[in-house]
Every structure is written in C-alpha cells, then in structure tokens.
HTML snippet that shows the backbone in 3Dmol.js (N, CA, C, O; Angstrom):
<script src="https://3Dmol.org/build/3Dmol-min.js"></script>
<div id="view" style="width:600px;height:400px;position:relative"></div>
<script>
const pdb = `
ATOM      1  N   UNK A   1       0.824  -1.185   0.000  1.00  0.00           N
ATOM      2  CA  UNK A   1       0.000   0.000   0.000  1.00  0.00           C
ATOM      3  C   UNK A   1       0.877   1.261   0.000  1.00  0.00           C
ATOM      4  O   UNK A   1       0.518   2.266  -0.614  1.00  0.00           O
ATOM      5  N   UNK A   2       2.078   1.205   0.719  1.00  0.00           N
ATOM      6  CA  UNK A   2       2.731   2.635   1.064  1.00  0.00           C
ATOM      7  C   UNK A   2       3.402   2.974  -0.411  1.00  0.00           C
ATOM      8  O   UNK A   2       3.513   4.163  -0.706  1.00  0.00           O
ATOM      9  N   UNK A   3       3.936   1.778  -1.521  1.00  0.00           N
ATOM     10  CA  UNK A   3       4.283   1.902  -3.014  1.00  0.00           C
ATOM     11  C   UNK A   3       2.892   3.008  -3.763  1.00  0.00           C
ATOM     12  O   UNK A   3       3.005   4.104  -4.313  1.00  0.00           O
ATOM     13  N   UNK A   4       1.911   2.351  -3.550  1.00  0.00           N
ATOM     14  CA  UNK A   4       0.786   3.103  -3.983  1.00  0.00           C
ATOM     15  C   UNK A   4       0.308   4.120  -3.752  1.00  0.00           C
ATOM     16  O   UNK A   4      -0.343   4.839  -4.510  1.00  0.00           O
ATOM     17  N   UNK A   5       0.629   4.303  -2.511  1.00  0.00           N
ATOM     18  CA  UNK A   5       0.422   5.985  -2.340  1.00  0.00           C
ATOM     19  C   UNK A   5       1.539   7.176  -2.443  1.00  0.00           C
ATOM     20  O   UNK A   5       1.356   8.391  -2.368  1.00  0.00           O
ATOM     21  N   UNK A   6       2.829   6.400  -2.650  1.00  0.00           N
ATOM     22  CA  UNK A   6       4.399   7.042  -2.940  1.00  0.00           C
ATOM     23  C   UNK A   6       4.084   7.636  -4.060  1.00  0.00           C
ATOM     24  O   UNK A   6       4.219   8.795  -4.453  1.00  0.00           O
ATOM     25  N   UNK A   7       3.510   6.388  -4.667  1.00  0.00           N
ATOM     26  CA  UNK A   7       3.200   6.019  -6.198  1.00  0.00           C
ATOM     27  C   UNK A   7       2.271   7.554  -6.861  1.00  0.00           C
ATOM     28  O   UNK A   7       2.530   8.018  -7.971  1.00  0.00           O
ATOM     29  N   UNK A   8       1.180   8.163  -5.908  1.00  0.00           N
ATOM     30  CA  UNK A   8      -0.034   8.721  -6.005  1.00  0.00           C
ATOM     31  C   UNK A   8       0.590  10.268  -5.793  1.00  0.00           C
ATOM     32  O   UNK A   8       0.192  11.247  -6.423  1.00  0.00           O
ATOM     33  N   UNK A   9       1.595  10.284  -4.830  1.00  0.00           N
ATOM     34  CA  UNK A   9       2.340  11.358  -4.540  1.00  0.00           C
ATOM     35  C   UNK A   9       2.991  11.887  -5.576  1.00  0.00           C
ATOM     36  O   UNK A   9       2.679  13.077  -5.638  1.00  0.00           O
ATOM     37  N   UNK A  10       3.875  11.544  -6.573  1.00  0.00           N
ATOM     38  CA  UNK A  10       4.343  11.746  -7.832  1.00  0.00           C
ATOM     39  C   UNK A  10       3.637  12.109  -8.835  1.00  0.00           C
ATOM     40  O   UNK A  10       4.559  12.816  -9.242  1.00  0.00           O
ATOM     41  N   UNK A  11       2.872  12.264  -9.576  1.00  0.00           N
ATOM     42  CA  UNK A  11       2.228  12.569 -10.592  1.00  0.00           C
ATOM     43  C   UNK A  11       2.639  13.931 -10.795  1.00  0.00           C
ATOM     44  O   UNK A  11       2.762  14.664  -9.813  1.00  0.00           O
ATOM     45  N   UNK A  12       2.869  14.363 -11.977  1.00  0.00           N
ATOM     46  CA  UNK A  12       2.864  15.651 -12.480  1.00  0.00           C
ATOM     47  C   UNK A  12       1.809  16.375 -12.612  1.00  0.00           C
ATOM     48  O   UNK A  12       0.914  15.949 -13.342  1.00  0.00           O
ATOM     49  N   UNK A  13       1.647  17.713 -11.903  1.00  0.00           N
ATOM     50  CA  UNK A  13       0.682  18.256 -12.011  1.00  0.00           C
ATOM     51  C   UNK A  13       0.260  18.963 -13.585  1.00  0.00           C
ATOM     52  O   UNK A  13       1.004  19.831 -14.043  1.00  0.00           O
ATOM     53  N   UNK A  14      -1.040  18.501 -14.396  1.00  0.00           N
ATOM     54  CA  UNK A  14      -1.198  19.300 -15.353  1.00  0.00           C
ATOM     55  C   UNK A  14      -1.172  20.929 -15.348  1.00  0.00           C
ATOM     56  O   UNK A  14      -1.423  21.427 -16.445  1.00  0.00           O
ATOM     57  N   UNK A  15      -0.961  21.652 -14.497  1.00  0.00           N
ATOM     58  CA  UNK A  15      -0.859  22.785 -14.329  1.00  0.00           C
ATOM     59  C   UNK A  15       0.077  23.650 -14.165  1.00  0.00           C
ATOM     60  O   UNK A  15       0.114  24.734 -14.747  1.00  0.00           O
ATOM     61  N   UNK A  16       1.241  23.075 -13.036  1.00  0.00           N
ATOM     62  CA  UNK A  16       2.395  23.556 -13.567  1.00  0.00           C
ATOM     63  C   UNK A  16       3.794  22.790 -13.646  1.00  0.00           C
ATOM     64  O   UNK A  16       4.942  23.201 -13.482  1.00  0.00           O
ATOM     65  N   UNK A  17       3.102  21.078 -14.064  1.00  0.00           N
ATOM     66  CA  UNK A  17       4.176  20.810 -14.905  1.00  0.00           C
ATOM     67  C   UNK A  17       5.174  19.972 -13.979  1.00  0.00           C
ATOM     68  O   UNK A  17       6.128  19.241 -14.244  1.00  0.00           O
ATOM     69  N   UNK A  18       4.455  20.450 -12.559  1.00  0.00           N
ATOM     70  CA  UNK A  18       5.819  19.555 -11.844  1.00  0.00           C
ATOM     71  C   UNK A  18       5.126  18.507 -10.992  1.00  0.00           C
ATOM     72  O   UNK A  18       4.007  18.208 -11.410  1.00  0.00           O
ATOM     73  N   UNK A  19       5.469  17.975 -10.062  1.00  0.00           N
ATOM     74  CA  UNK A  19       5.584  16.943  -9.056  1.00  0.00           C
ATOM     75  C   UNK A  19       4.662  17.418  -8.333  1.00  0.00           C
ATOM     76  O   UNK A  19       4.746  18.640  -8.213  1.00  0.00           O
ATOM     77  N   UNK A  20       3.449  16.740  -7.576  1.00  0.00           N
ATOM     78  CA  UNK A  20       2.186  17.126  -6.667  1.00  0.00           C
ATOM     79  C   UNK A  20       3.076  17.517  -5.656  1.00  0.00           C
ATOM     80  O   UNK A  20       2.911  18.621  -5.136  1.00  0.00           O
ATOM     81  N   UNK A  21       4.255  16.578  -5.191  1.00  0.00           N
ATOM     82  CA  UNK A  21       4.954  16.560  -3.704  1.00  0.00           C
ATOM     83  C   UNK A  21       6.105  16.662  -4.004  1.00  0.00           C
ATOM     84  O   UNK A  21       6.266  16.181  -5.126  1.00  0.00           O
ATOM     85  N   UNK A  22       7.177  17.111  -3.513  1.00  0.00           N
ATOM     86  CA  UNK A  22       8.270  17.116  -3.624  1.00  0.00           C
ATOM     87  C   UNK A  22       8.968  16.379  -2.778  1.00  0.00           C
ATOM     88  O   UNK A  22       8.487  16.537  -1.656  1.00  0.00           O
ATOM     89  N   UNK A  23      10.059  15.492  -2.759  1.00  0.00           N
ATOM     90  CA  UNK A  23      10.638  14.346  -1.899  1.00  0.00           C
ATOM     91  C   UNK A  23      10.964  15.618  -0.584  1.00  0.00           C
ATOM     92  O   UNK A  23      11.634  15.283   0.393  1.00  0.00           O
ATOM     93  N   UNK A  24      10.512  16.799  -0.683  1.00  0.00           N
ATOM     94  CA  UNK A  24      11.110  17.100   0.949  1.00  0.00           C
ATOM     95  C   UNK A  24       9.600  17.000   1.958  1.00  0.00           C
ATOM     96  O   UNK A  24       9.534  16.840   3.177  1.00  0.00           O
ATOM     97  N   UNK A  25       8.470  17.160   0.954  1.00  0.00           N
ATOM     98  CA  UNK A  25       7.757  17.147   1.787  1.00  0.00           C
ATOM     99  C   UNK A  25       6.986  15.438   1.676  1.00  0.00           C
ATOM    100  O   UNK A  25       5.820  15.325   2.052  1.00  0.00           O
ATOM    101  N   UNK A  26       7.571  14.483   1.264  1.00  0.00           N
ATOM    102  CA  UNK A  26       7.565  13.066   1.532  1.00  0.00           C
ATOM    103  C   UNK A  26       8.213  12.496   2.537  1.00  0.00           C
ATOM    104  O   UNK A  26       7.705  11.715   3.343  1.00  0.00           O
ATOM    105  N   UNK A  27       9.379  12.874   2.523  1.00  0.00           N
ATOM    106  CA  UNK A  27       9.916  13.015   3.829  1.00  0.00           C
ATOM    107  C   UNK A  27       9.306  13.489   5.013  1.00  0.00           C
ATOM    108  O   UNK A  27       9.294  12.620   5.885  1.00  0.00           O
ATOM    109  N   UNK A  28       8.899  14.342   5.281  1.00  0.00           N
ATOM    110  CA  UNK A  28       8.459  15.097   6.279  1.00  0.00           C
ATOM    111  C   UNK A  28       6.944  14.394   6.459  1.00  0.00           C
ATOM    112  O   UNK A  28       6.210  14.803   7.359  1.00  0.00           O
ATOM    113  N   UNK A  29       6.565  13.449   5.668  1.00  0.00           N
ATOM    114  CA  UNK A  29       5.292  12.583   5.695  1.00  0.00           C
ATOM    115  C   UNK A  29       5.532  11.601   6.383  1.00  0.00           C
ATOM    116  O   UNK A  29       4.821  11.246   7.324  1.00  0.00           O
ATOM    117  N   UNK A  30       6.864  10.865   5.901  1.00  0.00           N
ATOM    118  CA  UNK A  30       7.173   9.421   6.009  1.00  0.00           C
ATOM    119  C   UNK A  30       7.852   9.555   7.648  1.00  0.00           C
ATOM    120  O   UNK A  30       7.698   8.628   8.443  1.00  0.00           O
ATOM    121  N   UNK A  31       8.546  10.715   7.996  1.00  0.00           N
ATOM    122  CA  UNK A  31       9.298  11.022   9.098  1.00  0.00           C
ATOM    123  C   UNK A  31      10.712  10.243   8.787  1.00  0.00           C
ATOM    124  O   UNK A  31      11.000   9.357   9.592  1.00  0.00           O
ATOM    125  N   UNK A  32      11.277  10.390   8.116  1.00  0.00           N
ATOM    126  CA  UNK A  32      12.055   9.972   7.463  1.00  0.00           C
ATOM    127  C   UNK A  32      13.431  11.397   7.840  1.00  0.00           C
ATOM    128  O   UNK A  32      13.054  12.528   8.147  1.00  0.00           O
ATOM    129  N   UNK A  33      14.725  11.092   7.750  1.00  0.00           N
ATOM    130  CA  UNK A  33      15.538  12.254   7.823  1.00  0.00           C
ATOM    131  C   UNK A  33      16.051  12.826   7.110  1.00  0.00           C
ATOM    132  O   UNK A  33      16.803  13.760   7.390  1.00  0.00           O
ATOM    133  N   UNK A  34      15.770  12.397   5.904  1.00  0.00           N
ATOM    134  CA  UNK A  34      16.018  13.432   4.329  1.00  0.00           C
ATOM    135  C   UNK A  34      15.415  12.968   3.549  1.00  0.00           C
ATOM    136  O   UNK A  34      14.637  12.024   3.681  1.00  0.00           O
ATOM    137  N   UNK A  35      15.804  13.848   2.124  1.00  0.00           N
ATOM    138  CA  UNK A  35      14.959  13.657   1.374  1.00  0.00           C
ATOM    139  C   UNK A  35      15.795  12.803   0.202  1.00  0.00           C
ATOM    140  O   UNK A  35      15.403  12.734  -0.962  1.00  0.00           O
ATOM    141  N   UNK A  36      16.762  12.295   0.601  1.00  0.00           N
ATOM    142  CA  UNK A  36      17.712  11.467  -0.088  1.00  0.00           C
ATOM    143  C   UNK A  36      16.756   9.925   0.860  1.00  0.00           C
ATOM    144  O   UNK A  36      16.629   8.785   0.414  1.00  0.00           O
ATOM    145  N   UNK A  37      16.399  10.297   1.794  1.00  0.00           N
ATOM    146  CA  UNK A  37      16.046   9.124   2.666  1.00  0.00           C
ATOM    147  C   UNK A  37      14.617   8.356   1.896  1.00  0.00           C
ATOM    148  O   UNK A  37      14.235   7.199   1.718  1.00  0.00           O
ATOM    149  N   UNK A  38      14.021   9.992   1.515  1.00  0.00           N
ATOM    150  CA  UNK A  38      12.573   9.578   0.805  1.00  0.00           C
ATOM    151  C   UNK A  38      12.618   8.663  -0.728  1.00  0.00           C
ATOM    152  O   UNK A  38      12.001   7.731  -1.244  1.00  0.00           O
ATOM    153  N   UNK A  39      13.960   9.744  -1.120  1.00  0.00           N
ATOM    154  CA  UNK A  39      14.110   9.074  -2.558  1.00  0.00           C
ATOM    155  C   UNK A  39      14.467   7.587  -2.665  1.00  0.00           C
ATOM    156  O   UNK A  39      14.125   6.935  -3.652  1.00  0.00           O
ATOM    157  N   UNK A  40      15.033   7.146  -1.828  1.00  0.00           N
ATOM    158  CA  UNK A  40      15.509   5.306  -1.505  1.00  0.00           C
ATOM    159  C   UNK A  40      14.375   5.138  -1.390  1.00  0.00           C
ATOM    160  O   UNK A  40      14.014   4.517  -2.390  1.00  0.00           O
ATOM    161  N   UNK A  41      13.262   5.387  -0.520  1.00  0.00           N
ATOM    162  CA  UNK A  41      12.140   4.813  -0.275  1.00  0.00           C
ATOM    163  C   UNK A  41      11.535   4.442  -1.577  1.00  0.00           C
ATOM    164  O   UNK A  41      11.392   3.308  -2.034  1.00  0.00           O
ATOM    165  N   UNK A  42      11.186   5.634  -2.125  1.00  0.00           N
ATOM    166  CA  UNK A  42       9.977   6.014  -3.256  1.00  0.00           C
ATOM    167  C   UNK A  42      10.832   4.658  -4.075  1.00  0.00           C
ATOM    168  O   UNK A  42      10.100   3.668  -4.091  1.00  0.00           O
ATOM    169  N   UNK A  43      12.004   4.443  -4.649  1.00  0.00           N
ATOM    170  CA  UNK A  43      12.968   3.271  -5.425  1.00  0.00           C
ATOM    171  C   UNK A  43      12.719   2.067  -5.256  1.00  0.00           C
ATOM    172  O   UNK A  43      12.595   1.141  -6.059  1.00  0.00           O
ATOM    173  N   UNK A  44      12.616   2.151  -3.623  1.00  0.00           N
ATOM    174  CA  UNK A  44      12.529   0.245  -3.465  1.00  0.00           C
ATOM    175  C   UNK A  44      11.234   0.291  -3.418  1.00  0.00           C
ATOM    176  O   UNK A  44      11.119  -0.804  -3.968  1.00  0.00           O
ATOM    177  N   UNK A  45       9.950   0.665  -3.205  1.00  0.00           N
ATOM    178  CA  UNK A  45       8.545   1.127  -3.209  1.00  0.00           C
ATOM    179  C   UNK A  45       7.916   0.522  -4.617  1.00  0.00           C
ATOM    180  O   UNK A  45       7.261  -0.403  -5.098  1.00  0.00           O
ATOM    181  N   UNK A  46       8.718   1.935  -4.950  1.00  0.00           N
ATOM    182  CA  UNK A  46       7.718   2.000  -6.504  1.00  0.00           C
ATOM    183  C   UNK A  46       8.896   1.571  -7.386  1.00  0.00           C
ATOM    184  O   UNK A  46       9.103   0.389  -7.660  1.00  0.00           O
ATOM    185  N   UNK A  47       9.472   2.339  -7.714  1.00  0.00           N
ATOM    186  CA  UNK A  47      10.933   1.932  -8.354  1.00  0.00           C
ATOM    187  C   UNK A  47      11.239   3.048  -9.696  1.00  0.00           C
ATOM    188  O   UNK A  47      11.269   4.246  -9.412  1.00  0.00           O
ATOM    189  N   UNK A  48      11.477   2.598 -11.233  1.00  0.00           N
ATOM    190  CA  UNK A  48      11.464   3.533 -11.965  1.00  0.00           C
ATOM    191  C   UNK A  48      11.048   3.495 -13.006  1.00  0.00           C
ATOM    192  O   UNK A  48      11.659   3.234 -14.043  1.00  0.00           O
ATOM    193  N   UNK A  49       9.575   3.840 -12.821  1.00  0.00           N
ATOM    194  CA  UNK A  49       8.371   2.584 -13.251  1.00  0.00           C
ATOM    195  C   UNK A  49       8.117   3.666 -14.937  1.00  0.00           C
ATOM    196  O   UNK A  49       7.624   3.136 -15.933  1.00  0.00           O
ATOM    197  N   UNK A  50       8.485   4.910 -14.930  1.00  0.00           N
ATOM    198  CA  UNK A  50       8.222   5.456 -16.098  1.00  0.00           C
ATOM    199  C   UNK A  50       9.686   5.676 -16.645  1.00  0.00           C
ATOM    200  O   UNK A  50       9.863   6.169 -17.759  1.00  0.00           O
ATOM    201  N   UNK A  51      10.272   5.461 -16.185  1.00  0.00           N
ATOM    202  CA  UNK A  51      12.169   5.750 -16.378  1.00  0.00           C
ATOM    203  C   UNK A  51      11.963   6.954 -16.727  1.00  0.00           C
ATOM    204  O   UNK A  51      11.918   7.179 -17.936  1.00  0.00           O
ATOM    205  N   UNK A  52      11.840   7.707 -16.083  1.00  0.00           N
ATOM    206  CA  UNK A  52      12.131   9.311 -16.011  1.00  0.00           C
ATOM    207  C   UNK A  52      12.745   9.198 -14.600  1.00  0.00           C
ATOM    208  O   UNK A  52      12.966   8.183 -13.939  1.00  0.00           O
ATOM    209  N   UNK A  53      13.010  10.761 -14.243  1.00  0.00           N
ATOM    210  CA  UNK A  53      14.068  11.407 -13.392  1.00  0.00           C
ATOM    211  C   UNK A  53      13.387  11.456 -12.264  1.00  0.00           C
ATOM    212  O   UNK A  53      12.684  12.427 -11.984  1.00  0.00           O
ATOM    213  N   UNK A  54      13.542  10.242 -11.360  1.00  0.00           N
ATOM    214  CA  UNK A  54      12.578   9.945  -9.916  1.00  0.00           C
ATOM    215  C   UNK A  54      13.564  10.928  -9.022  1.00  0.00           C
ATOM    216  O   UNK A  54      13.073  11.131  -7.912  1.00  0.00           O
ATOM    217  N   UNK A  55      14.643  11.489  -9.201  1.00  0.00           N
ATOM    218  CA  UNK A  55      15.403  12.095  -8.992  1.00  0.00           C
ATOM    219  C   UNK A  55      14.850  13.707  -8.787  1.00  0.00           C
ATOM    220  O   UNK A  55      15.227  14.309  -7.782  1.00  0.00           O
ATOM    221  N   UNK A  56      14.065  14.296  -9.637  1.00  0.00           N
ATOM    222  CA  UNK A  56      13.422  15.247 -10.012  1.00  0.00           C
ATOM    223  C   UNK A  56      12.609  15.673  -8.659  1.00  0.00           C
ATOM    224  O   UNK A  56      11.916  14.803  -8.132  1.00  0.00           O
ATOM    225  N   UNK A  57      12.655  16.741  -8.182  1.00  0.00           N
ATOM    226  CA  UNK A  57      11.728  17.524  -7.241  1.00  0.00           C
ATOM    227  C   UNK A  57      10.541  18.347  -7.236  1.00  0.00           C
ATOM    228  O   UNK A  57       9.756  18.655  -6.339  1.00  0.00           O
ATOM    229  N   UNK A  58      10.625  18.686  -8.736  1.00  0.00           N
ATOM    230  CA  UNK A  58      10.283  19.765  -8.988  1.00  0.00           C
ATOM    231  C   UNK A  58      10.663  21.041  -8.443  1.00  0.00           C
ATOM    232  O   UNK A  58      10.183  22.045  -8.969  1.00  0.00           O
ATOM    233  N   UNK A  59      11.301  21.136  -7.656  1.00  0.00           N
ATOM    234  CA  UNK A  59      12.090  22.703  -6.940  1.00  0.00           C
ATOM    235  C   UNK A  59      13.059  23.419  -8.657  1.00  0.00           C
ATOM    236  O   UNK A  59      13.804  22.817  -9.431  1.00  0.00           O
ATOM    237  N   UNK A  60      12.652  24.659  -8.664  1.00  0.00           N
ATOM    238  CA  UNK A  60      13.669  25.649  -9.073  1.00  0.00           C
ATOM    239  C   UNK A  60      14.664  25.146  -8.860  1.00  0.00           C
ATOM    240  O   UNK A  60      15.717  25.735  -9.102  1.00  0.00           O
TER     241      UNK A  60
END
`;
const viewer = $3Dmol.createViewer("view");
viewer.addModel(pdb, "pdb");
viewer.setStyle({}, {cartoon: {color: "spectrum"}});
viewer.zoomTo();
viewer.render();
</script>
C-alpha cells in the first residue's frame, strides 16, 4: 500500500508541470531524515516505473 500511495504522490501536475509533492515534503510525511532518505524509499517502493528522473523535485 505505502508503493501506492508514494506512487499517487508523484504525478505531475497538469498545471504547472511539476511533481504534486516534492521528496522534501515526503519526507516530512514518512518522518524519514532526508529527502535522499525519501528518494531510496519512493525506489525500493515503486521503483522507476516510467524511467524518467525519480530524482526530479520539482524545486527551481
């Protein structure tokens, strides 16, 4: 279940293009201590299921 909602967290917003959540505030979900911490998660979770840049934050 927690893949699926990692999973639900990611989507690009049609509006501006980026990420609903950004791995800092997944982190700060998961209670996790970074957002390098979130990104391992979201990997072994979900993994890199569109092979794009799971890497990506959407931050400036």
């Amino acid at each position: 279940m927690e893949g699926n909602l990692l999973l639900a967290a990611r989507p690009t917003s049609s509006s501006t293009g980026k990420p609903l959540l950004i791995f800092k505030q997944i982190a700060a979900a998961l209670a996790v201590e970074s957002e390098q911490a979130a990104q391992g998660r979201y990997r072994r979770k979900v993994g890199n299921l569109g092979g794009g840049n799971a890497s990506y934050d959407g931050t400036p």
